[in-house]
N, C-alpha and C positions, 0 to 999 in steps of 0.2 A: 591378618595383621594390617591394619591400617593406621594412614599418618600421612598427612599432607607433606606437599613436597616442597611449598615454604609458611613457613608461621608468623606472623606481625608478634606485637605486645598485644595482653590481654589487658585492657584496661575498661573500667566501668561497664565489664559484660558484654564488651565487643574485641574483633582480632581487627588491629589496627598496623598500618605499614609506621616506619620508623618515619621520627620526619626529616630527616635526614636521606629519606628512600634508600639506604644503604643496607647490605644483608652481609651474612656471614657464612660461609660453607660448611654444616657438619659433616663430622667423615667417618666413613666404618674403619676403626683401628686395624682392623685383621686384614683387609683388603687396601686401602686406602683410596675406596672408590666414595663417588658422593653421596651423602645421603638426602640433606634437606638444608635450604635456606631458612636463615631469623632473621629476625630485623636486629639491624645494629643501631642501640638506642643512643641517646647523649642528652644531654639536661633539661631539652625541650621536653621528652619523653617521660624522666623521672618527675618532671613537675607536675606534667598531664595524670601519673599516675596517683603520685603522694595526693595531689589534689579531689581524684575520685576514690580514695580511700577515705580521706578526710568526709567529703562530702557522703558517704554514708554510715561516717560512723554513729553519727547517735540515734539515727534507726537499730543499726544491728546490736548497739551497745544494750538497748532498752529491751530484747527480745528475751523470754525465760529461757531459762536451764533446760526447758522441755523442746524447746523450739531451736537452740544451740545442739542439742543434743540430738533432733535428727538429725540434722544437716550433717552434722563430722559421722553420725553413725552411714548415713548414705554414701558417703563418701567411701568408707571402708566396703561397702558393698559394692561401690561403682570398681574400683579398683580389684575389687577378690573375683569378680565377673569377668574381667579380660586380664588374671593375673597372666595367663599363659604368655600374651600377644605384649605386655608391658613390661614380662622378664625378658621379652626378644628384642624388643626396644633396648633396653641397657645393655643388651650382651653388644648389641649393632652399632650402638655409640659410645661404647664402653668398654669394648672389647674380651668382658669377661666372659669368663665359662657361662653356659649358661645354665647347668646345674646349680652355679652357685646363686642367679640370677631366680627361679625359680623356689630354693629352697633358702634362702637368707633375704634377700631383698625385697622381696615383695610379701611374703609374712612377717616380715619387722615392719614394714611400711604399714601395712593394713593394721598392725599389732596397735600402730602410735595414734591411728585413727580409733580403734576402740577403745584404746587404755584413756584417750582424753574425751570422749564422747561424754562421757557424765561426768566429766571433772566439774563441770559449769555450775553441780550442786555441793560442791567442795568449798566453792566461794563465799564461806558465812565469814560475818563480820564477829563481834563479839558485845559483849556489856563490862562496865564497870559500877557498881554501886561503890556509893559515897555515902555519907550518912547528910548531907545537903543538896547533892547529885547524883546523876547517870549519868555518864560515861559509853555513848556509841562510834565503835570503830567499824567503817565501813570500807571494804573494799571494792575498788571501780575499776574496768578500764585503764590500761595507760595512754590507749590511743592508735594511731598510726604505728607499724610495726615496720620497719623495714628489716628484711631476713636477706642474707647474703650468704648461697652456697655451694660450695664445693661440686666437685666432677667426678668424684671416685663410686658414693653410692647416692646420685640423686634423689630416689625415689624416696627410701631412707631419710634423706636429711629436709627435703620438702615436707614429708609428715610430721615429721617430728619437731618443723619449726611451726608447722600454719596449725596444726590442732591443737596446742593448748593456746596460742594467741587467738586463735576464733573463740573455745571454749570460755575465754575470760573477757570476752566480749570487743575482743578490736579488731579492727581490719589490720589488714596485709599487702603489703607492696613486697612479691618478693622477685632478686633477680638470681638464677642459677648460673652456672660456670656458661660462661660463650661455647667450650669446645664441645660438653656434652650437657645436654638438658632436653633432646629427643622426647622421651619418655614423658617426662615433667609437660610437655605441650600438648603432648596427644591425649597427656589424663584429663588436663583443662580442659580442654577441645572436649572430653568426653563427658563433662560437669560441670558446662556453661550454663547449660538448661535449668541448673536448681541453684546455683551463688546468686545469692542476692546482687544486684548490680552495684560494682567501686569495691565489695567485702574484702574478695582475691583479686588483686593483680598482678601481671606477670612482666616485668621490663629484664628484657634482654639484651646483651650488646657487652662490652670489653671494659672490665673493672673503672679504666684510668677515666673512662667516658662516661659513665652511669655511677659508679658507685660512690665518690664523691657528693655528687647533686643531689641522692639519695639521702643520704647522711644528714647532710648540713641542711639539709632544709626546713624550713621554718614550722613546717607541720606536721615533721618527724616525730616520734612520742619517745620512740626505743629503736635500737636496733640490736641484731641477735645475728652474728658471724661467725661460718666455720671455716680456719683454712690454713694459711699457713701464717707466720709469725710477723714475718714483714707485711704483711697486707692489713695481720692486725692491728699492730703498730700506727699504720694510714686511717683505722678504721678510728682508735683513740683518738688522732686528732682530731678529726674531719666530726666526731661526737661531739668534740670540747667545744665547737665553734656554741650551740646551743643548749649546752649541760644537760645533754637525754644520756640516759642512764643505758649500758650494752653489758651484752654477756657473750662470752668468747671462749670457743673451744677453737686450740691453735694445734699444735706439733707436737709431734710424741716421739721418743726412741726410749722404749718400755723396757725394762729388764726380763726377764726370766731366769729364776732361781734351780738348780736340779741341784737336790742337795744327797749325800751318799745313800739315804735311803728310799731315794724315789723309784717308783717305777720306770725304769730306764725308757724300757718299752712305748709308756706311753706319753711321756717326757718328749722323748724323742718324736711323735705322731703330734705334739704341739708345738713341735719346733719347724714341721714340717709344713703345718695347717699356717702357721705364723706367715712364713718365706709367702708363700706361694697363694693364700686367701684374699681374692679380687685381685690377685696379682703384688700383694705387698702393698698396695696403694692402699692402705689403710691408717688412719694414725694411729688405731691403737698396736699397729702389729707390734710384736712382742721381737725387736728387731737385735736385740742386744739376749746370748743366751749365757748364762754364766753357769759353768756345771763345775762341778766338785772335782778338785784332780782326781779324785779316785778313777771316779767314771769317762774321764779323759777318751780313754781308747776306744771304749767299748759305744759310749753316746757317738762319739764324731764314725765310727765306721758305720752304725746303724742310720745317722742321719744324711749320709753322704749316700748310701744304697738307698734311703726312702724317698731325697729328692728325683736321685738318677732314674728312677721307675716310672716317675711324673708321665701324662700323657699331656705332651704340651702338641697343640694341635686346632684347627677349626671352634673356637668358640659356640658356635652355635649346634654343635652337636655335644648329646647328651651325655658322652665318656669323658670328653675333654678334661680337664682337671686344672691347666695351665694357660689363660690365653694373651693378647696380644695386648701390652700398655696401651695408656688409654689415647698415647700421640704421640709425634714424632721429638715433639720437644720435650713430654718424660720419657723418653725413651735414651734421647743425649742426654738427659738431664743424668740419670742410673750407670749409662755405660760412661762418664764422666768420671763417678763418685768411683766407680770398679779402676778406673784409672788410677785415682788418686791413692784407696785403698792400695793398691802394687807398689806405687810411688813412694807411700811411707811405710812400705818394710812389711805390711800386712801378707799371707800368704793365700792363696784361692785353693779351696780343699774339693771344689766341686764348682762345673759353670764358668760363668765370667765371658760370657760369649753369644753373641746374637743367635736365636736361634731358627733352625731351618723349618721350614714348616711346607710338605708339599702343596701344591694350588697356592698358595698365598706368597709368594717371591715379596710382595709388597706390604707384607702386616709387620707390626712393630712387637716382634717376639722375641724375650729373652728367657736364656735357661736361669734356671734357680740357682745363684749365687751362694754357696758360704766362704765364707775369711777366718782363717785361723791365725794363731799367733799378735792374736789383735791385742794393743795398749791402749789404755781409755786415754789418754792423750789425744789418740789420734783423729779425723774429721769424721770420717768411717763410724766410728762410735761414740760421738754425739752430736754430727747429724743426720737431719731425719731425711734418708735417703728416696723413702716412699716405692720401694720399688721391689725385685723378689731378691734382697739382699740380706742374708743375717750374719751376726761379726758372733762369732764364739771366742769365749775367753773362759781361763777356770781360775780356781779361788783353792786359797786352803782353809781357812776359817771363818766360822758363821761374821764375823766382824768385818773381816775382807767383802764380803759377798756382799753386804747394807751395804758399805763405802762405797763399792765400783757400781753396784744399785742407783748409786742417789746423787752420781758424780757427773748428773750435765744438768742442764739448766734447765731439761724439760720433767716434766710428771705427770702426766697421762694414766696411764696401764701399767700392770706388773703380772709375773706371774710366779707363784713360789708351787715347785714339784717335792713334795718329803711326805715320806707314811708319820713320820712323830706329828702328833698334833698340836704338843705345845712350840717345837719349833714353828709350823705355819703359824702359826699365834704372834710368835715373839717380833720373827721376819716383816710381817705385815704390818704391825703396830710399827716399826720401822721405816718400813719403805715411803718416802716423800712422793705418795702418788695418789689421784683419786680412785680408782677401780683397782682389787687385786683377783685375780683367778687364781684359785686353787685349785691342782689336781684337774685341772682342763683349761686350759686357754680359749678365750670368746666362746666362755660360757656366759653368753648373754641371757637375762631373764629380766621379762618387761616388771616395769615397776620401779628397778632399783637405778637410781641416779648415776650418771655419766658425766665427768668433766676431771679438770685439770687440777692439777699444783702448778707455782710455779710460774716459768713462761707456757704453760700448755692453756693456758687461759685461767677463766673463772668464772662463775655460773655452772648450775647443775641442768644436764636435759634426760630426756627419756623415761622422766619422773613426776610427778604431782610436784615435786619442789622448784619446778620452774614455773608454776604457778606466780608464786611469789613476784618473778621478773617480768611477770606479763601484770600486773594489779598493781596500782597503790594503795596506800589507805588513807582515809579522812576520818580524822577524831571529834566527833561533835558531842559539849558536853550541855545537859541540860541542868540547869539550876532548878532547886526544887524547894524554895523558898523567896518569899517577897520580900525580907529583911536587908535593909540598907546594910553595905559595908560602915556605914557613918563615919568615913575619912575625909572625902570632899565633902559633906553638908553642911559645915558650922566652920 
């Protein structure tokens, strides 16, 4: 496993110090020892970068579908090559299990590198015949991309923004989260040797300092954000300044449905994968479970034994199951919102409490939260707490369940548990959300579109329909006749 012990910005095919010479300490969550300095960027930085993406875009824009299409497919081979040593990277600055690093994050990552590899021959434009015209819509390029993301699943959220923006012929300026983006440096570091020089860049450094000067800059094309609501909010304006068009995946607190005739059993194993998968720090967790009175007693005593069982423990070893947030300030952030849940009348059925972990006195470990007795009213249940928290509440009828479903302002994820088919039918046409899981929770499958309602954003990813956000099109019509309108001639 290798990874330098500080990284600069990558900009136009070189690793450059910030010019500010200022860095920022990554940390191993579990341990809270150091791992690696980055350069802490600021608007010198972002111009240097926007600028060497600019200046190579209409080389890389003009390159075929065949010539786009190795480079992303190399990519996915550069990465499947040292998946072992880049799941260990994100468990290290991430603090996740690293099973789940190993089996989720680096085959979804790889996944977004070959699902977009040959999107670049998806790019047809179309005709329109007239009976005096043709009618060509061409799709191009939008340009400069700047990609702003998140710290829960890096690897993840870097493929899935740089390969359909390469595919569709633009460069990349992207900047990852300050506290974790390890991973995300050492892959560059490992696929310098074949990015054409300016294509990918990488500016690092703290939102309030880079992502701004990002945005508004004059030879930004698009930009493409994942994270949380107020940041996107910043990302809106800071767009408006130059009218470039963004697509935003924000915040989620997802429902999950268990309706009387679900598999209790495995209801409850999604309720469980929910709390506790990358540690809750996910937006789509399914954080909100809403089960049928019926099954009251019987769900909450099976899910409260299936948390307690958790092996919360050492991330980097291969039983773990639970491991340590991803930093000290989500970690107040979580034991905060546990606070507030107590404060307003909520009950703690399991958890709610730092957890011990031998060798590690210093890692930022909590047990697996649940809250019973929870009112959608409350903050608890609807906001997105991000962390291994879930609020249970039951319903008595299929009408109740939609209601408390679709009663915060976000829409993300869902998940409806029932053996009748036409209820999952009815449920789903229903639910104010973009993604629904039936009968499994993050049952993720490449291809099919990922995004929001709502305040969860808007824009689709993980799909060929983000094509669309990465293209324009231009309508050129040819006249196919020499006959004067004879308006102006006489």
């Amino acid at each position: 496993m290798n990874y330098r012990e500080e990284y600069g910005h990558f900009i136009n095919g070189e690793w450059i110090e910030a010019a500010s010479q200022q860095t920022i300490q990554l940390k191993n969550p579990s341990t809270g020892e150091d791992l690696a300095k980055i350069a802490a960027g600021g608007p010198d930085d972002a111009d240097r970068a926007v600028r060497a993406a600019d200046a190579a875009l209409e080389e890389w824009s003009a390159t075929t579908a065949r010539e786009r299409q190795e480079l992303i497919l190399e990519l996915a081979n550069r990465l499947r090559a040292r998946a072992e040593d880049f799941a260990m990277l994100e468990t290290l600055n991430n603090g996740k299990p690293i099973v789940e690093a190993v089996h989720f994050d680096l085959p979804n990552a790889i996944g977004q590198f070959e699902l977009f590899a040959g999107a670049s021959y998806l790019l047809n434009g179309s005709t329109h015949d007239y009976p005096d015209a043709i009618g060509f819509v061409h799709r191009e390029p939008i340009g400069v991309c700047v990609q702003i993301i998140p710290w829960n699943v890096p690897l993840v959220m870097m493929a899935a923004k740089i390969a359909p923006a390469l595919a569709a012929g633009n460069t990349v300026v992207l900047k990852p989260a300050e506290s974790v983006c390890l991973s995300i440096l050492a892959f560059i570091d490992e696929i310098k040797d074949i990015i054409p020089k300016g294509v990918i860049n990488i500016v690092t450094g703290y939102g309030a300092d880079v992502g701004e000067a990002l945005v508004e800059h004059p030879l930004t094309g698009k930009v493409s954000f994942t994270g949380s609501v107020p940041t996107g909010r910043k990302i809106l304006q800071y767009a408006a300044k130059n009218i470039i068009p963004q697509t935003l995946e924000l915040g989620g607190k997802s429902a999950q449905i268990v309706c009387p005739s679900a598999n209790v059993d495995a209801a409850v194993e999604g309720a469980v994968m929910s709390t506790v998968l990358n540690k809750g720090e996910i937006c789509l967790a399914g954080s909100r479970v809403l089960v049928h009175e019926s099954l009251k007693e019987e769900f909450l005593e099976k899910l409260k034994a299936g948390l307690e069982r958790l092996r919360i423990g050492d991330p980097t070893q291969m039983t773990t199951q639970l491991g340590a947030l991803a930093s000290k300030a989500q970690l107040e952030k979580v034991t905060n919102y546990i606070q507030i849940g107590v404060g307003e009348g909520a009950k703690v059925l399991t958890g709610g409490e730092r957890a011990s972990v031998a060798g590690l006195d210093n890692g930022y470990f909590l047990q697996p939260t649940v809250f019973i007795d929870v009112e959608e009213h409350m903050r608890i249940a609807q906001e997105e707490i991000f962390g291994p928290v879930t609020c249970v509440q039951t319903w008595k009828d299929e009408a109740e369940a939609i209601r408390i479903a679709n009663a915060t302002s976000f829409g993300l994820a869902g998940g409806i548990w029932t053996r009748d088919l036409l209820q999952a039918h009815r449920i789903a046409r229903s639910m104010k959300t973009g993604v629904i899981w039936i009968n499994r929770y993050y049952n993720l499958k490449e291809g099919l579109p990922i995004g929001g309602y709502k305040q969860s954003g808007y824009g689709r990813e993980f799909a060929h329909q983000v094509l669309d956000a990465y293209t324009q099109t231009k309508s050129v019509i040819l006249n196919m006749t020499d006959d004067l309108l004879g308006v102006y001639n006489h």
